[in-house]
C-alpha positions as CSV (number, residue, x, y, z in Angstrom):
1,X,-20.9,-22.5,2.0
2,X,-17.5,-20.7,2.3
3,X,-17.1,-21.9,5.7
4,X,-18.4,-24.6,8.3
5,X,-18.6,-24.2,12.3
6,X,-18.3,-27.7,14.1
7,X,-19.5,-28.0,17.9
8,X,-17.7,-30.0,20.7
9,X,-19.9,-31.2,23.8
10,X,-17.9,-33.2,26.0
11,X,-19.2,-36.2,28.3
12,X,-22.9,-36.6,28.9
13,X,-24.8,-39.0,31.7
14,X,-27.7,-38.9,32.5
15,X,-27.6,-41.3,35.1
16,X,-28.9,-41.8,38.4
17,X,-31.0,-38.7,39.5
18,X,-31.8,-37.5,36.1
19,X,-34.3,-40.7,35.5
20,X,-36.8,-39.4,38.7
21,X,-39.8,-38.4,36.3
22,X,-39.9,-35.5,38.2
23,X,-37.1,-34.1,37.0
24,X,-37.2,-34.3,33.0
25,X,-39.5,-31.1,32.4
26,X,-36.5,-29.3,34.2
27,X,-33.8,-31.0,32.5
28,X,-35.2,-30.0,28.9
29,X,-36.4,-26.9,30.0
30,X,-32.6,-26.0,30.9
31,X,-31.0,-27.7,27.9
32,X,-33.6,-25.7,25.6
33,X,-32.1,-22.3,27.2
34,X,-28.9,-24.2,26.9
35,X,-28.6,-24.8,23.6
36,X,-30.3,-21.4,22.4
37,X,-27.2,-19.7,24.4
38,X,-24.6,-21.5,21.9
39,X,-23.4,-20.3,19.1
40,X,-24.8,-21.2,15.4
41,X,-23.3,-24.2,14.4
42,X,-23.7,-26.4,11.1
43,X,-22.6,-29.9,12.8
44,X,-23.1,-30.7,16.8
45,X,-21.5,-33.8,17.7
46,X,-21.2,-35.1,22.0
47,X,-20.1,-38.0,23.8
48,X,-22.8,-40.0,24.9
49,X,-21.6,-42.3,28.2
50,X,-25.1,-43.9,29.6
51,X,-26.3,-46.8,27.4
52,X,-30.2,-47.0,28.1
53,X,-31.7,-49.8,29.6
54,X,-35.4,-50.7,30.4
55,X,-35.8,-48.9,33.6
56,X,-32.3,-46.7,34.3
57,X,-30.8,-49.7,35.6
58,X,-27.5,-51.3,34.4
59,X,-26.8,-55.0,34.4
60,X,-22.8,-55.7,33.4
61,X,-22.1,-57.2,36.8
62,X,-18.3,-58.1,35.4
63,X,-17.2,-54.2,35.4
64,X,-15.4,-54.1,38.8
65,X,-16.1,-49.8,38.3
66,X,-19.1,-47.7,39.1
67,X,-21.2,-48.4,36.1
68,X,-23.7,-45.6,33.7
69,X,-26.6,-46.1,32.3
70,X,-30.2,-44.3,32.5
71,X,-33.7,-44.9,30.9
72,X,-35.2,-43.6,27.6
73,X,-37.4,-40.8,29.4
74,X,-34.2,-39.6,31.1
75,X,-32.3,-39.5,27.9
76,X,-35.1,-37.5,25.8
77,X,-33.6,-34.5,27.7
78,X,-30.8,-34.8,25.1
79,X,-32.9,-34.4,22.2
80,X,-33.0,-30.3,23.2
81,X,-29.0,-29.7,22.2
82,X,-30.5,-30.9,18.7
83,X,-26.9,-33.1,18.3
84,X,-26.3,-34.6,14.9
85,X,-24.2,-36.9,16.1
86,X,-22.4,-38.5,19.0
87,X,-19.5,-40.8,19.6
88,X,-19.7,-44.0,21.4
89,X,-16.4,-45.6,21.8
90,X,-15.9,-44.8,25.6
91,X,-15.2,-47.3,28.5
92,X,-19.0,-47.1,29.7
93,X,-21.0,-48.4,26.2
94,X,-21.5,-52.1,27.8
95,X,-22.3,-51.0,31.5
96,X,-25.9,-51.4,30.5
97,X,-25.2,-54.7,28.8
98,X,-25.7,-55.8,24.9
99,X,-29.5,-54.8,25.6
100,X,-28.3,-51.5,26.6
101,X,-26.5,-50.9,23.4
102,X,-29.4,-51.7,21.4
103,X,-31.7,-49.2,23.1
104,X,-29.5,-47.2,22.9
105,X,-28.4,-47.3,18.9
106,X,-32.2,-47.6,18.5
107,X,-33.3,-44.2,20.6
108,X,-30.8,-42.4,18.5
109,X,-31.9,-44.0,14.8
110,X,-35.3,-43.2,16.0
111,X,-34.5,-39.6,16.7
112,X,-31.9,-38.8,13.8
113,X,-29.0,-38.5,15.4
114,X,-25.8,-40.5,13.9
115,X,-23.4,-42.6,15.9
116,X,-19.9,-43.5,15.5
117,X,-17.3,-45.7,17.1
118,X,-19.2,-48.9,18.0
119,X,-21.6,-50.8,16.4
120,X,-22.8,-54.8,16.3
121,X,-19.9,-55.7,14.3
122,X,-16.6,-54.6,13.9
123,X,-16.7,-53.2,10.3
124,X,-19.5,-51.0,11.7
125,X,-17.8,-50.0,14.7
126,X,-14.5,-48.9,12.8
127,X,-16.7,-47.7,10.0
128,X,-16.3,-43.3,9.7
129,X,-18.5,-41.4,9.8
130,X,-19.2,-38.9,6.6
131,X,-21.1,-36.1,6.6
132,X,-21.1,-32.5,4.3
133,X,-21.4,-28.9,5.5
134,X,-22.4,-27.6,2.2
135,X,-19.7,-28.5,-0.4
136,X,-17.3,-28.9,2.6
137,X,-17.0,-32.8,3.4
138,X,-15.7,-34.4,6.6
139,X,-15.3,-37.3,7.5
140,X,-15.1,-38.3,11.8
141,X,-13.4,-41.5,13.4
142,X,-14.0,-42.8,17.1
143,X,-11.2,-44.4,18.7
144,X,-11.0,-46.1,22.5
145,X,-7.5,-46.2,23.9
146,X,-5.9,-49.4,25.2
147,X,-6.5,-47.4,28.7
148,X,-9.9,-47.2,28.5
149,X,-10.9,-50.4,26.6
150,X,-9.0,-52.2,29.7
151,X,-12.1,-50.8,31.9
152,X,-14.9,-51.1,29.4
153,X,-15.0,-54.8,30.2
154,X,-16.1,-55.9,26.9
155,X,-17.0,-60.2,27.1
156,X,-15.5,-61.7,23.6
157,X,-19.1,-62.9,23.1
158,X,-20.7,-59.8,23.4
159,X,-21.7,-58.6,20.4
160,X,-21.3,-55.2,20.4
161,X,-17.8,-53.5,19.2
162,X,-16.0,-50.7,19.7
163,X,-13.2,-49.3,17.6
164,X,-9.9,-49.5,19.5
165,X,-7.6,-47.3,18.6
166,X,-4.7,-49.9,17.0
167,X,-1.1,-48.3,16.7
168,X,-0.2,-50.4,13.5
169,X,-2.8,-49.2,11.3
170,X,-4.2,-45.8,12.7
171,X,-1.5,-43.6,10.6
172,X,-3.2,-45.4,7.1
173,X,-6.8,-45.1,8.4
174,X,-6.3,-41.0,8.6
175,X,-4.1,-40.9,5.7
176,X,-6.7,-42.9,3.3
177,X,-9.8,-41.1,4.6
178,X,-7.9,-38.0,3.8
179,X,-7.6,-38.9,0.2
180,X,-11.6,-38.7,0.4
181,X,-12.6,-35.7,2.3
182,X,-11.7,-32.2,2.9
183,X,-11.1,-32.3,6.7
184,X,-10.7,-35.7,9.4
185,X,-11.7,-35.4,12.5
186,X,-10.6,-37.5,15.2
187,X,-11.9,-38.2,18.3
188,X,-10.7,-40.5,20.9
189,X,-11.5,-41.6,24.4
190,X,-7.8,-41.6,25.6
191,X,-6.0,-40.9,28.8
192,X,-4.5,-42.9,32.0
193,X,-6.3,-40.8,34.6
194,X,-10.4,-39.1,35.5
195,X,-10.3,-36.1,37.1
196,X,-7.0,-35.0,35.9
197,X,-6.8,-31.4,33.5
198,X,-3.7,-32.3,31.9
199,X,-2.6,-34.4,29.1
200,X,0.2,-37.2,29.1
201,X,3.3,-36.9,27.2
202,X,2.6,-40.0,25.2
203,X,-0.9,-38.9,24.5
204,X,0.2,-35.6,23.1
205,X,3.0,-37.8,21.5
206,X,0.1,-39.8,19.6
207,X,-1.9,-36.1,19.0
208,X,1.2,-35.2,17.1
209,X,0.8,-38.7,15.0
210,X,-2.5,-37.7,14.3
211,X,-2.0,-34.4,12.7
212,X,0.7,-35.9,10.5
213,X,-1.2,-38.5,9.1
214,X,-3.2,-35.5,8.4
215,X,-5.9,-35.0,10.7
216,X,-7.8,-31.6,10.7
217,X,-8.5,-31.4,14.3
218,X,-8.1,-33.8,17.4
219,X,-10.1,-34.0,20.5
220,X,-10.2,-36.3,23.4
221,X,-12.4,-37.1,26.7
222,X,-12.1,-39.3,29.8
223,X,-10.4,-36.8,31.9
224,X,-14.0,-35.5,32.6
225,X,-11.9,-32.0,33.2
226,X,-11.7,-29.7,30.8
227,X,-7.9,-29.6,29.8
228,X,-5.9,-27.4,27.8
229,X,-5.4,-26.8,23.7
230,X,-2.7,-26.8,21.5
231,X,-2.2,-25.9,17.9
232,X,0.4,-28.6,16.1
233,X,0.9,-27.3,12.2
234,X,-1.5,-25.0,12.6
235,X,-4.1,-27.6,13.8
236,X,-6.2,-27.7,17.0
237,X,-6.0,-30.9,19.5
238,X,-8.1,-30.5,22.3
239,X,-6.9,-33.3,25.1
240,X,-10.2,-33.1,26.6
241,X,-13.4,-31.6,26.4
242,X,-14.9,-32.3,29.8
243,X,-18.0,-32.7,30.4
244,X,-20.9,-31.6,29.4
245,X,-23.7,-32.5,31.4
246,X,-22.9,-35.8,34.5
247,X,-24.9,-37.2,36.9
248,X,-23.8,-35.7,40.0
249,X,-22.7,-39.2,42.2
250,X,-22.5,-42.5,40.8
251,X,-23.3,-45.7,42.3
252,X,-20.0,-48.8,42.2
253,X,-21.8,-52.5,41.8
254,X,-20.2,-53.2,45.5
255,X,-23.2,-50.5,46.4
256,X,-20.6,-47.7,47.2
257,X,-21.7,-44.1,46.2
258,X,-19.4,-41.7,44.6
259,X,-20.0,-38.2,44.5
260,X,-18.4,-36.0,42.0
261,X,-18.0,-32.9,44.5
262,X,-15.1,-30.9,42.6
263,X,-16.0,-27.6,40.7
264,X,-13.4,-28.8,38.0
265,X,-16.5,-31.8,37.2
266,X,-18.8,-29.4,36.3
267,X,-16.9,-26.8,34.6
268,X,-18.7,-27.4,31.0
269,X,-16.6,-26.2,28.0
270,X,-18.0,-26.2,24.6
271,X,-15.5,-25.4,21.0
272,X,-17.1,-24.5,18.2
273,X,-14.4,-25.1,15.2
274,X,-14.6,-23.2,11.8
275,X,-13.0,-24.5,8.4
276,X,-12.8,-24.1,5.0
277,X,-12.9,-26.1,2.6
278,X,-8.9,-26.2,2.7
279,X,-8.1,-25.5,6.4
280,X,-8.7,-24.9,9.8
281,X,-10.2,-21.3,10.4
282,X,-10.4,-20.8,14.3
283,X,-12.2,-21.8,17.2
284,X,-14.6,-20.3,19.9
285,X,-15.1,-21.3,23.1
286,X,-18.0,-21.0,25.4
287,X,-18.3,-21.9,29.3
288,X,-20.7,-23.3,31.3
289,X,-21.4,-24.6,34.6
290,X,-23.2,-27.6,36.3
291,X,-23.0,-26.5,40.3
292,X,-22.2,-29.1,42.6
293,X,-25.4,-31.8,43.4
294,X,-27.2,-29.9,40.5
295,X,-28.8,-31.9,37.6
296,X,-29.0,-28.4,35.6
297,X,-26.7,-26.0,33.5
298,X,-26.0,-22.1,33.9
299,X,-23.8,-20.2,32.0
300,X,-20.5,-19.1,33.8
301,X,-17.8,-16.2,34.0
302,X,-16.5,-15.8,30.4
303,X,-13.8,-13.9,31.2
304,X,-12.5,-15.6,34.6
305,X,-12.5,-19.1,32.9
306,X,-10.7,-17.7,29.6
307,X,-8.1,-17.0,31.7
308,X,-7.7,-20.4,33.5
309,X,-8.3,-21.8,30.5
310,X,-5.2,-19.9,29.0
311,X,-3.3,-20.8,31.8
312,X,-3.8,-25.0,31.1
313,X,-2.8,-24.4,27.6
314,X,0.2,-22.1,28.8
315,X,1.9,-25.2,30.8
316,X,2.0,-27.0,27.5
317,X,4.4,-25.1,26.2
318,X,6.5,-25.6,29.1
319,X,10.3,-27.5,28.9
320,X,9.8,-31.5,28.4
321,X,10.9,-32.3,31.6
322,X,9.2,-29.2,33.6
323,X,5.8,-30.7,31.7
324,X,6.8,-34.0,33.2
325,X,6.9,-33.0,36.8
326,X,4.1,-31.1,36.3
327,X,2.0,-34.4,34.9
328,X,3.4,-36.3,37.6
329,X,2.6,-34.4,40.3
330,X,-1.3,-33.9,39.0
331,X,-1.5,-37.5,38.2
332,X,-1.1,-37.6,42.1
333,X,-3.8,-35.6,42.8
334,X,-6.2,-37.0,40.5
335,X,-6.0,-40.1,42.5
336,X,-6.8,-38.2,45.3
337,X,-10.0,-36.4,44.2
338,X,-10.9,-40.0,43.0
339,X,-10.4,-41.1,46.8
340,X,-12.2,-38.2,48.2
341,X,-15.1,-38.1,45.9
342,X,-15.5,-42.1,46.4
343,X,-14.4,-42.0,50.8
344,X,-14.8,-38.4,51.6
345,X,-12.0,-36.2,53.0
346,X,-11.2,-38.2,56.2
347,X,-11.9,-41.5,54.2
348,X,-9.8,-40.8,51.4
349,X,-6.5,-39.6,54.0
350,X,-6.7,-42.8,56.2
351,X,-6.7,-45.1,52.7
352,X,-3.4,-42.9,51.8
353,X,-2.0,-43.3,54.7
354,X,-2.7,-47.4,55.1
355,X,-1.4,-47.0,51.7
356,X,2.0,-45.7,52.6
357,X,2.3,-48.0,55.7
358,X,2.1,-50.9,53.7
359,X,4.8,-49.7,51.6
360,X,6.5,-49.4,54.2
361,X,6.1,-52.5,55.7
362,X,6.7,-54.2,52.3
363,X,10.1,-52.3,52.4
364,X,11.2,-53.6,55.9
C-alpha cells in the first residue's frame, strides 16, 4: 500500500431521543446512506461521548453538568459508519457511571471496534493505540485536557481512567512512539469553551508542541463546532472536528432541558487524511448536516460550507493580537449560545443582565 486514507468523525451521542425504539430503524437506515456517501477510507476512527447504561439512563449524580449516556439498542446505530476505532478520553466517559464504562468497553469488544484513551487502569488508559494500513504503521494517543478532566467529575475510587494530557511528559510520549511507527496521531479533548468555532492561543500554542515532538497530524473536539485547520511544518491540526451525530437537547441532573438549537451544532464535518509511509499527503473534507430537532443526517452544500470553512481557517493567520480580540470576543458569545440554548432567548438576556447588575453592585 503506497498510501493510507484516515477518517475523522467528530462527537457522537446518542442520547435522549435516539433510545425510543421507534426510532433505531431510521437512525441505521440514515447512517447506512451515510456512511456509503463517504469517501473510501482504510482506518475510521470517532469520538464516542454516551457511555451505555442498562436502560439509556445515567447515574453520576456528582457531575453538577447535563450528563450523556444512551442504551445498547440506541447505540447499535453506530455500528453502520463501520468505525475501527473510537476515542474515549472526553469529559462525558463517567456520566453513566463505572457500570456505564463497562458496557460500554464491552459493546465495542463485542463488535470489533478498538478504544483508546481510558481504560480500568491507568497503563491501559495511557496505553496507544497501534494499528497498520498495509506496511504503513500508526500509532494514535487520546489525551483529556486539564479543562475538560475538571468537568468529567472522575471519583478517585472509581475505577475507570482516562489519559490526561500531562505537560511534563507529553513531548517524550510523541517523541518515543515516533521512534516506533511511521506516523502519530494525536487526538485530544481540549478547549475552554462548547459552542465556540475557534481555537485558543494556548491550545494552538500546545498544537505547535505537538508537531515538534513529531506528531503526524493533530485533531481536537469539545467545541462541538467545527473550527478551522492549520498546517504547522507541513502538518495538519484540526482544533476541532464537531460533531458528528448529537442528541438534539440534553437533559442537566437539576431536570433543566437544553436544547442545542444553533445550525453551527449540527454542521457535521468529516477529514479524510492521506499519508505515506514518510509524510503527510493531503486531506479531503466532506460536509454534512443534522437540521435542528432532527435525530438524522443529510448531506449539505459542498461548495457554500468550503467557503466558511476557508474563512475559519483564514482568521488563523491573522496578527497575534488581532487573533486575540477575535477569541475574546467569540468566547463571549459562546457563553451566550450556552445561555440561550439552556434559558431561551428572553431567559438567557435577563441572566446577562442580573449578571451585569451584580457587577455593578459589587463595584459600588
Amino acid at each position: 500500500m503506497k498510501t493510507a486514507r484516515i477518517q475523522l468523525l467528530g462527537d457522537i451521542c446518542f442520547d435522549g431521543l435516539y433510545c425510543m425504539p421507534g426510532v433505531f430503524r431510521a437512525v441505521r437506515q440514515n447512517l447506512r446512506d451515510v456512511q456509503v456517501a463517504l469517501p473510501p477510507c482504510d482506518y475510521r476512527i470517532g469520538n464516542w461521548e454516551c457511555p451505555i447504561s442498562a436502560d439509556g439512563d445515567d447515574s453520576n449524580d456528582n457531575k453538577p453538568c447535563h450528563r450523556l449516556c444512551t442504551s445498547e439498542k440506541a447505540a447499535a446505530g453506530i455500528l453502520e459508519m463501520k468505525l475501527s476505532a473510537v476515542t474515549l478520553a472526553n469529559n462525558h466517559l463517567f456520566d453513566a457511571g463505572r457500570e456505564g464504562f463497562g458496557r460500554t468497553q464491552a459493546f465495542f469488544e463485542k463488535n470489533g471496534i478498538r478504544i483508546v484513551g481510558a481504560g480500568n487502569s491507568k497503563e491501559q488508559a495511557e496505553r496507544p493505540l497501534f494499528f497498520d494500513c498495509g506496511d504503513i504503521r500508526f500509532a494514535l494517543i487520546n489525551w483529556v485536557n486539564d479543562a475538560s478532566w475538571s468537568s468529567l467529575r472522575l471519583p478517585s475510587d472509581a475505577g475507570v481512567f482516562v489519559n490526561r494530557w500531562d505537560r511534563q511528559t507529553f513531548h517524550d510520549t510523541i517523541a518515543e512512539l515516533k521512534k516506533k511507527v511511521d506516523h502519530v496521531l494525536v487526538s485530544i479533548h481540549w478547549g475552554d469553551f462548547d459552542l465556540i468555532s475557534c481555537p485558543s492561543l494556548a491550545d494552538r500554542a500546545l498544537a505547535a508542541e505537538f508537531i515538534d515532538a513529531g506528531a503526524s497530524a493533530v485533531y481536537g473536539g469539545q467545541q462541538h463546532f467545527t473550527t478551522g485547520y492549520e498546517f504547522i511544518s507541513g502538518r495538519p491540526v484540526i482544533y476541532g472536528v464537531g460533531n458528528f451525530l448529537f442528541s438534539p437537547s440534553a437533559v442537566f441532573n437539576t431536570g433543566s432541558v437544553v436544547h442545542w438549537n444553533i445550525r453551527q451544532f449540527g454542521e457535521i464535518s468529516v477529514p479524510t487524511l492521506t499519508f505515506s509511509k514518510t509524510s503527510f499527503e493531503g486531506m479531503e473534507w466532506n460536509y454534512f448536516l443534522q437540521p435542528r430537532d432532527s435525530l438524522l443526517i443529510r448531506g449539505d452544500d459542498q461548495k457554500r460550507r468550503s467557503r466558511r470553512h476557508r474563512k475559519l481557517c483564514g482568521v488563523l493567520r491573522w496578527s497575534r493580537p488581532c487573533y486575540r480580540l477575535y477569541f475574546y470576543v467569540h468566547s463571549v458569545l459562546a457563553r451566550l449560545r450556552w445561555a440561550r440554548c439552556e434559558y431561551g432567548r428572553l431567559g438567557a438576556l435577563k441572566k446577562l443582565l442580573r449578571k451585569i447588575q451584580n457587577r455593578h453592585d459589587k463595584a459600588r
